[in-house]
DRENVEXKE-85565 format. One line per 8 residues: number of its first residue (from 1); their letters; for each residue x, y, z of N, C-alpha, C. Coordinates in pm, 1 decimal, always signed. Example, Ala and Ser with C-alpha at 12.3 -4.5 7.8 and 13.67 -1.06 7.14 Angstrom:
1	AS	+1319.0/-569.0/+780.0/+1230.0/-450.0/+780.0/+1320.0/-330.0/+780.0 ~ +1285.0/-225.0/+708.0/+1367.0/-106.0/+714.0/+1290.0/+3.0/+787.0;
***
This chain:
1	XXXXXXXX	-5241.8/-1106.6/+713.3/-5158.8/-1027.5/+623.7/-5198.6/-1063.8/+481.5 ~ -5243.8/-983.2/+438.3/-5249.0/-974.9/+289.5/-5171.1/-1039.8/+188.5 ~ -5163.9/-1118.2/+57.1/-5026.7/-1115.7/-28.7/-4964.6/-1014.4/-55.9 ~ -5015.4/-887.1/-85.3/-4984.6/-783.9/-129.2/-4904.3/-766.6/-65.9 ~ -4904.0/-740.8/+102.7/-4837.1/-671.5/+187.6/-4736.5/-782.9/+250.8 ~ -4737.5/-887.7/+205.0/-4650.4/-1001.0/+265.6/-4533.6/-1018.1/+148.8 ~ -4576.5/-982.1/+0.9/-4423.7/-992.5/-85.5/-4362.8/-844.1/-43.9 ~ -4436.1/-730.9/+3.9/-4345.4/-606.5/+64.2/-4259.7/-617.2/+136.6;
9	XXXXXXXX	-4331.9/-725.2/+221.0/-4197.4/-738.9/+325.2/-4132.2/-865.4/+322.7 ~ -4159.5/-988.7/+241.8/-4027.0/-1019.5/+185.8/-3945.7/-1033.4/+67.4 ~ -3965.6/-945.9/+16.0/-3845.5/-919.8/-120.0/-3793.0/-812.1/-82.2 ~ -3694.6/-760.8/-103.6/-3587.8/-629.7/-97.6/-3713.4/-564.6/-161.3 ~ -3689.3/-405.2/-107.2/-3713.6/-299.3/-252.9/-3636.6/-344.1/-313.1 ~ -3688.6/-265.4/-457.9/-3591.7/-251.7/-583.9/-3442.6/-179.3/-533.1 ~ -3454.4/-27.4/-471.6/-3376.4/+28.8/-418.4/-3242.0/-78.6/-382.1 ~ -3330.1/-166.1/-238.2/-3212.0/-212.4/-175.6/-3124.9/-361.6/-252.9;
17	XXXXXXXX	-3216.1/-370.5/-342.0/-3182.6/-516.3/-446.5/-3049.6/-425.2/-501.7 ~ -3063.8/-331.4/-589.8/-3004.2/-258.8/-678.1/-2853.1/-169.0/-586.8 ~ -2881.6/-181.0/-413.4/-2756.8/-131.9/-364.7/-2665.6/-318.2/-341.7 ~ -2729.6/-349.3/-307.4/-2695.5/-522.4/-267.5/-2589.5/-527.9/-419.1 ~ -2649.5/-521.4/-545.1/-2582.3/-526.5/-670.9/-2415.8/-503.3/-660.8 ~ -2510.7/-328.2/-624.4/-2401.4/-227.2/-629.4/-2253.0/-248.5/-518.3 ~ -2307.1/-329.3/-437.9/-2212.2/-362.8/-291.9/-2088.7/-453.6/-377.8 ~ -2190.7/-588.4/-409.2/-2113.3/-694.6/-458.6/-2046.6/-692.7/-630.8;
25	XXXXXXXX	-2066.9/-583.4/-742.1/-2017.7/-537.6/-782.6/-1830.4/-494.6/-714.6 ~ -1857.5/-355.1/-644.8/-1741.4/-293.7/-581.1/-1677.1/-409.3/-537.2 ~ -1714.9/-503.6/-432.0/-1590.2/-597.7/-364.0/-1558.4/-670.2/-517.6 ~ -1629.8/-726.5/-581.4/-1578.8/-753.0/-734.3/-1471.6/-709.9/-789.5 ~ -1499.6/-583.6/-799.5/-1391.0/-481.4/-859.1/-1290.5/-463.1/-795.7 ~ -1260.2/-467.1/-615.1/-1159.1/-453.8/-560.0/-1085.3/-602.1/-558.9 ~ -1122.9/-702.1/-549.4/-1074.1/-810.1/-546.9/-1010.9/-816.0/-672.4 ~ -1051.4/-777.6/-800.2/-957.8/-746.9/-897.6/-851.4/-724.2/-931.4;
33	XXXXXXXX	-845.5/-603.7/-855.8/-774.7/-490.5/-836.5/-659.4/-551.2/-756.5 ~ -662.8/-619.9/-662.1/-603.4/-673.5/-532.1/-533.5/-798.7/-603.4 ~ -567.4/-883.2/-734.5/-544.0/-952.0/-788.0/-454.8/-893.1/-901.2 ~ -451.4/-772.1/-942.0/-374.3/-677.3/-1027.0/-260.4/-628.9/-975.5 ~ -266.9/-605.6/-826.2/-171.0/-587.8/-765.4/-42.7/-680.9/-732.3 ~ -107.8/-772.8/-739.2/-38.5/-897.5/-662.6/+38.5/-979.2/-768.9 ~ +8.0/-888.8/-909.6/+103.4/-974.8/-1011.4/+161.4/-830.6/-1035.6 ~ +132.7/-693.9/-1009.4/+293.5/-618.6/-1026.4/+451.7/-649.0/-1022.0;
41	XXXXXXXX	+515.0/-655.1/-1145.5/+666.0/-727.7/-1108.0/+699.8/-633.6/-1019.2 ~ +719.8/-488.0/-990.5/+758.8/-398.5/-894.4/+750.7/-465.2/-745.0 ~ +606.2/-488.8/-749.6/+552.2/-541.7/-617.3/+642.2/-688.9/-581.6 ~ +642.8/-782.3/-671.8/+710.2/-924.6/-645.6/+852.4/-905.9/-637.8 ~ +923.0/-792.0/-741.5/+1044.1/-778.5/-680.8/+1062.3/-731.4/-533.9 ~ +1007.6/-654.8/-539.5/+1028.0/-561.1/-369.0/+1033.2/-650.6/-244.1 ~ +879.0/-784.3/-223.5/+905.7/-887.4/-157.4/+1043.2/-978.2/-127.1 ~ +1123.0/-1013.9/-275.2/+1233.6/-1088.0/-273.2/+1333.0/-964.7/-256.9;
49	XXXXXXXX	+1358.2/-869.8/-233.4/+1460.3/-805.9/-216.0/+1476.2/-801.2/-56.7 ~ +1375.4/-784.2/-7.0/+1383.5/-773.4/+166.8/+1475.8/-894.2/+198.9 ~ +1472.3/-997.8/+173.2/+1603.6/-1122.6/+157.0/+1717.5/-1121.5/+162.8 ~ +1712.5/-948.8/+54.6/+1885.5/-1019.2/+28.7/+1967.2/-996.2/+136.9 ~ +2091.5/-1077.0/+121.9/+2181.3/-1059.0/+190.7/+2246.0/-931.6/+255.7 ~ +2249.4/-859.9/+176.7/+2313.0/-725.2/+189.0/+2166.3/-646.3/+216.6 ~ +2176.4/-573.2/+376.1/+2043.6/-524.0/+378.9/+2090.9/-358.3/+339.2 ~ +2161.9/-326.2/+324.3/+2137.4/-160.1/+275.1/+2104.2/-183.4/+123.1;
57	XXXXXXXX	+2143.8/-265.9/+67.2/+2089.4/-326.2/-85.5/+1934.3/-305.7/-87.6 ~ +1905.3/-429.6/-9.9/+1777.2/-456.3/+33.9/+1677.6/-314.7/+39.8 ~ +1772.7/-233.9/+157.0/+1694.0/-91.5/+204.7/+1690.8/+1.0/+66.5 ~ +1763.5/+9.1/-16.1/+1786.0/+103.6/-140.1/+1697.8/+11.6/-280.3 ~ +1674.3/-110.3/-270.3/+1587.2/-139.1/-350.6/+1425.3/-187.0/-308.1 ~ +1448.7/-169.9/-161.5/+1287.5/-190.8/-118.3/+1248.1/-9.1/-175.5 ~ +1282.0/+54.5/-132.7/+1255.5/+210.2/-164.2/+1237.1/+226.7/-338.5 ~ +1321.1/+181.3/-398.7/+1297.0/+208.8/-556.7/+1136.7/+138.2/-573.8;
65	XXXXXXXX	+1168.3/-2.1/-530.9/+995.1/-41.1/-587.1/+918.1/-39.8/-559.2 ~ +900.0/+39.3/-400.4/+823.9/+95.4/-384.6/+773.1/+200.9/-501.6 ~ +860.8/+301.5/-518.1/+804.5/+385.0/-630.5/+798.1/+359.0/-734.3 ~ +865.3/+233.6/-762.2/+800.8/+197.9/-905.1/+687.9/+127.2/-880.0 ~ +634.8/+87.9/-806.2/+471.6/+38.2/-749.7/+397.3/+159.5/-777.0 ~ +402.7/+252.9/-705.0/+271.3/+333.5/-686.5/+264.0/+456.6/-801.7 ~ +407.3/+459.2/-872.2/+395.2/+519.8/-1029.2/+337.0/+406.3/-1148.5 ~ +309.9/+302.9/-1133.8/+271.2/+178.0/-1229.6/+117.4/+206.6/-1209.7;
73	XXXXXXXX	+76.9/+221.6/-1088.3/-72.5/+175.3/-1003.4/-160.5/+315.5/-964.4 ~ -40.2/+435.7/-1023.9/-78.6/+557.7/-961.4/-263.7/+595.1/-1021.2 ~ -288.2/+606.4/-1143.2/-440.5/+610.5/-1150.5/-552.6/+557.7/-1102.5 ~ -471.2/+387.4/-1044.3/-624.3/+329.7/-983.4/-607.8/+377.1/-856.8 ~ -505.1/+419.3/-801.9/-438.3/+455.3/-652.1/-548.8/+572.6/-621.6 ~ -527.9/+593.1/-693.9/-545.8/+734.8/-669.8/-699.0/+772.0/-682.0 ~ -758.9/+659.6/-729.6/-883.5/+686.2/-727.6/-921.9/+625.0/-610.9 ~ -873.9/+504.1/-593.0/-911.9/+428.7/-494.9/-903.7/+494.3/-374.5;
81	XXXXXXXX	-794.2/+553.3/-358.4/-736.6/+630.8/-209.9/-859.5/+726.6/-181.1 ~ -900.3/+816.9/-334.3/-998.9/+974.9/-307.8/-1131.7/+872.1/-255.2 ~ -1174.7/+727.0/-265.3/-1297.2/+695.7/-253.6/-1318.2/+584.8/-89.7 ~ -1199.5/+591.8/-24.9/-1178.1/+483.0/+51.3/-1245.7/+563.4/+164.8 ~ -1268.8/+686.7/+188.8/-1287.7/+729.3/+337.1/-1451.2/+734.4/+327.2 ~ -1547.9/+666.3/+207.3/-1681.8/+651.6/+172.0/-1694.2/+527.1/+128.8 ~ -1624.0/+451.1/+102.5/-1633.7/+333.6/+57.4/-1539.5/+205.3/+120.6 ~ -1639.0/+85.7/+201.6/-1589.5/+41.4/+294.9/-1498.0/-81.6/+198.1;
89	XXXXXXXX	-1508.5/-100.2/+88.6/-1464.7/-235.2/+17.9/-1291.0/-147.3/-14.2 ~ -1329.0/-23.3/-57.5/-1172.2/+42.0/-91.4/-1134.4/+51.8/+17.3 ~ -1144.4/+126.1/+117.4/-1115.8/+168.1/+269.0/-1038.7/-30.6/+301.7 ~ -1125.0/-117.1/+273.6/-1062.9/-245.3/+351.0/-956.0/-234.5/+253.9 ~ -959.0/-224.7/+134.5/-787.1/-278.9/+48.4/-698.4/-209.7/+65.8 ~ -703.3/-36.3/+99.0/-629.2/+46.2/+131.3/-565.6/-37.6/+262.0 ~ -676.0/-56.3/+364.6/-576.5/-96.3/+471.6/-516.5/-245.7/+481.9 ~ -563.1/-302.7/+365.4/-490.8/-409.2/+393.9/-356.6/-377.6/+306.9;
97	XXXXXXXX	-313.4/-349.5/+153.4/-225.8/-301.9/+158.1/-143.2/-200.7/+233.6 ~ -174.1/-178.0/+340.0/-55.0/-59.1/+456.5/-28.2/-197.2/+529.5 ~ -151.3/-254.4/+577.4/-58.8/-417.2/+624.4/+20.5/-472.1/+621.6 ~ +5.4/-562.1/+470.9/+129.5/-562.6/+395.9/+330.3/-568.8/+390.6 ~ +248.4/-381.5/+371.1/+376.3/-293.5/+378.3/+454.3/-283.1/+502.6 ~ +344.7/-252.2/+614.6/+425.3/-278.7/+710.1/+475.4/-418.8/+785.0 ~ +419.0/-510.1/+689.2/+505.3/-655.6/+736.6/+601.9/-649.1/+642.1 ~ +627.7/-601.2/+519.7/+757.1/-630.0/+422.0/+829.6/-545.6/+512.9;
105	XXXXXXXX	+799.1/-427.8/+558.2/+903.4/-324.4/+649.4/+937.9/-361.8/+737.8 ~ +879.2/-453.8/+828.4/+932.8/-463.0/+974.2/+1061.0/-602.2/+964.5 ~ +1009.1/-667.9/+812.6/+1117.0/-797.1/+797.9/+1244.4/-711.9/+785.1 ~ +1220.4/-553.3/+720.8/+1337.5/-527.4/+637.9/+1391.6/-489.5/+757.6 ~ +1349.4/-396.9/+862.8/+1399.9/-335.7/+964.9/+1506.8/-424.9/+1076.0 ~ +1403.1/-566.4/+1080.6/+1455.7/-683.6/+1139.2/+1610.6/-729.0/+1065.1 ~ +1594.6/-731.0/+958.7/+1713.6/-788.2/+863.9/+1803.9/-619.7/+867.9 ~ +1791.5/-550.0/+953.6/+1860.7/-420.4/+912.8/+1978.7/-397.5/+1091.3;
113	XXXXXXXX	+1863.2/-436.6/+1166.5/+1907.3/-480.6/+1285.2/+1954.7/-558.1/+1323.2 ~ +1982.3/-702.1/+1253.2/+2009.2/-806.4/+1280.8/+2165.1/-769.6/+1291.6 ~ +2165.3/-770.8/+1109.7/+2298.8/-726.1/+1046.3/+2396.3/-580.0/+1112.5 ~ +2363.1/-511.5/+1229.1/+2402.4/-437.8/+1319.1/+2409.4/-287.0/+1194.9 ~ +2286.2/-289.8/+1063.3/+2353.5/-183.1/+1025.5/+2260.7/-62.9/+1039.2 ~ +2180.7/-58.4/+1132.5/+2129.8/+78.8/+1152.5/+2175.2/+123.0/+1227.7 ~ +2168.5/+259.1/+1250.0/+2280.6/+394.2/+1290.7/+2248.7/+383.7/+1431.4 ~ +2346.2/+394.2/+1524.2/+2333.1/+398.3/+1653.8/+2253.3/+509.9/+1713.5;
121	XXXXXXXX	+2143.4/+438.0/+1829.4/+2062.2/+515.4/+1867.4/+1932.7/+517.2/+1830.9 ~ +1926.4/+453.7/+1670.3/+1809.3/+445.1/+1641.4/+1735.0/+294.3/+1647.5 ~ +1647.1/+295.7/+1702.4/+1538.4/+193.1/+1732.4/+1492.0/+80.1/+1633.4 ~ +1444.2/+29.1/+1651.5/+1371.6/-87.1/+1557.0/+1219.9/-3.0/+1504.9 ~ +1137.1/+80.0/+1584.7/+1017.6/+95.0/+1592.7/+1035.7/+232.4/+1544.1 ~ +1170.8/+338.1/+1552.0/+1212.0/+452.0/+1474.9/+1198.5/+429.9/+1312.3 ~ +1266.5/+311.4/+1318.3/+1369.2/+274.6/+1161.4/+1234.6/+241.4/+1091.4 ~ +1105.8/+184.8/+1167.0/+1003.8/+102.6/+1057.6/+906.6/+260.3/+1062.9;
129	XXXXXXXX	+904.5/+329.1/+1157.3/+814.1/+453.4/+1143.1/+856.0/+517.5/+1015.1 ~ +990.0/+546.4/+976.0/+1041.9/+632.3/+933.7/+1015.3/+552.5/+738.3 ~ +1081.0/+416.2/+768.2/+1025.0/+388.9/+627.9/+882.8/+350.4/+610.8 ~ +811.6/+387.9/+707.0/+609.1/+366.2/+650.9/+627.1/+497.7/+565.8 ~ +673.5/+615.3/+630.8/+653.3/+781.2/+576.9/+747.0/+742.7/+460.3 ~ +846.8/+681.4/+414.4/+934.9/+675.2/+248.7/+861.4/+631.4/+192.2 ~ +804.4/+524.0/+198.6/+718.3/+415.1/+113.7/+585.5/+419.5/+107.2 ~ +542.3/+579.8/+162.7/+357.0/+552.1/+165.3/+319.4/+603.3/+4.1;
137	XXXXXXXX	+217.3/+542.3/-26.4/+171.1/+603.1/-146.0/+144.0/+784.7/-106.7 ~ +107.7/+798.7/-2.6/+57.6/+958.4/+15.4/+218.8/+1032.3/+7.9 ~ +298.5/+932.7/+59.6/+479.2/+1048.5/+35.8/+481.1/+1063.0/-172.9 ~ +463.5/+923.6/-210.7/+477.1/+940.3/-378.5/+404.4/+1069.7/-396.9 ~ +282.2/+1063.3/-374.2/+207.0/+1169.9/-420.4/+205.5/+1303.4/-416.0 ~ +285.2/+1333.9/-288.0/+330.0/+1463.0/-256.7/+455.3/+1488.6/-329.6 ~ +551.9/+1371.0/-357.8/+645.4/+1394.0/-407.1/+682.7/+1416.1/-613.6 ~ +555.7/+1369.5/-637.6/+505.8/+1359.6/-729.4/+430.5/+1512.6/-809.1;
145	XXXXXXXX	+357.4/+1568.3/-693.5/+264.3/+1698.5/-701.5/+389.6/+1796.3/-677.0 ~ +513.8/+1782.1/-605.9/+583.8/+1895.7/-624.6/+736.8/+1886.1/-735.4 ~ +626.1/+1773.5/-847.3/+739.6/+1807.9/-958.3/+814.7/+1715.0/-984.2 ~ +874.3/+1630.6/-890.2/+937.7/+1550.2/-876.9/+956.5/+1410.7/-985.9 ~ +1028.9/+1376.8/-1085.7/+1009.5/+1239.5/-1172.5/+1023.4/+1109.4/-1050.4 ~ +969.6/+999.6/-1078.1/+1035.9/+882.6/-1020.2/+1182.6/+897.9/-999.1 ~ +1259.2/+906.7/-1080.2/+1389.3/+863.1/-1057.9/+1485.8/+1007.7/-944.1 ~ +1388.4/+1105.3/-950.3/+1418.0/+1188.1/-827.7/+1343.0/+1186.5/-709.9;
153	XXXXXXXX	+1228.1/+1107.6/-682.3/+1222.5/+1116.3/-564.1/+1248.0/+979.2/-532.5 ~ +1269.3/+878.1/-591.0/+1360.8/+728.9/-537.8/+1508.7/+794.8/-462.2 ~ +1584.8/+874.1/-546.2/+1678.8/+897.7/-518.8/+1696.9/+1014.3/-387.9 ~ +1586.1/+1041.9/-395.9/+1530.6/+1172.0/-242.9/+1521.5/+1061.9/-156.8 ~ +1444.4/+952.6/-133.6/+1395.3/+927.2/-45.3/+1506.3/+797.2/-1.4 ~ +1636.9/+731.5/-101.8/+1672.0/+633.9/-71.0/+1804.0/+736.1/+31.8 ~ +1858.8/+863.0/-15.9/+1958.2/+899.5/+57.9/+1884.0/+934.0/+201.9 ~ +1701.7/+973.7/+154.1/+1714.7/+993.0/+370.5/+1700.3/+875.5/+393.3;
161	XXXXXXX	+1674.9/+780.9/+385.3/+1661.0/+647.8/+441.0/+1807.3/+616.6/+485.0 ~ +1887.0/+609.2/+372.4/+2011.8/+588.6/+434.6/+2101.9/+688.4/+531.2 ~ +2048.5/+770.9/+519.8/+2122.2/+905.0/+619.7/+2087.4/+901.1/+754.2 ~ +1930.6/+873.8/+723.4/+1889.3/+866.7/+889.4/+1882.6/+710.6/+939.8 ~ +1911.5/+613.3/+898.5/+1890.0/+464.4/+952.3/+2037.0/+470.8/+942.3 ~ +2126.3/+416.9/+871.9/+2226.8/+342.0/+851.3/+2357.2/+423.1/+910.5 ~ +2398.7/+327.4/+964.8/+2566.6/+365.4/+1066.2/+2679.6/+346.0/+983.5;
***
């Protein structure tokens, strides 16, 4: 083998040097991002509210900060969300925030059940389905695109929560 033909095959192309960049760039940028998130006061309140004592409290202020989360975060959201189903570094933060969410939800559901106050008939695995669909960034957004301010669709989404969960 030649030198010529022996640094061809071991150095990257330029090409694949310059996607390698481009890879570790993006997780860069999402780890950021993921680090931006994680100091939202919206976001840190919402965690300590699943706690409180009083879980319809709990249920009516996990729902507000939720939307005050994804109205704070809505531009990078929203980019991030349009680029996640092509891009595996967004695609992983997207799903790890639904993670997350559905562990803050299932504590809340747990603390909702405990306290005997969801509506008879309805399930543990009803009550957490029902608040993934209140609290998804894709409900803000729809609720958002048909007009809606924050402080009307918090208030949309905390009376179905309480209409359809709570006894």
């Amino acid at each position: 083998m030649s030198v010529r033909s022996y640094r061809a095959h071991a150095r990257p192309s330029r090409s694949e040097a310059t996607r390698r960049r481009i890879k570790r760039s993006r997780l860069e940028l999402v780890d950021a991002i993921c680090e931006t998130f994680d100091e939202n006061p919206a976001l840190l309140e919402l965690r300590q509210f699943i706690e409180l004592p009083n879980a319809e409290e709990a249920l009516e202020k996990t729902i507000a900060n939720s939307i005050r989360f994804w109205s704070s975060e809505d531009s990078v959201l929203r980019e991030l969300y349009g680029v996640a189903a092509i891009d595996p570094a967004a695609q992983d933060l997207v799903d790890g925030q639904r993670a997350d969410r559905r562990a803050v939800l299932e504590r809340l559901v747990r603390n909702l059940h405990r306290d005997k106050r969801l509506r008879e008939g309805t399930t543990e695995r009803h009550a957490l389905t029902l608040l993934l669909v209140l609290t998804s960034y894709e409900t803000f957004r729809e609720l958002r695109e048909a007009g809606l301010s924050d402080r009307q669709a918090t208030t949309l989404l905390q009376d179905t929560a309480s209409r359809e969960l709570l006894g």
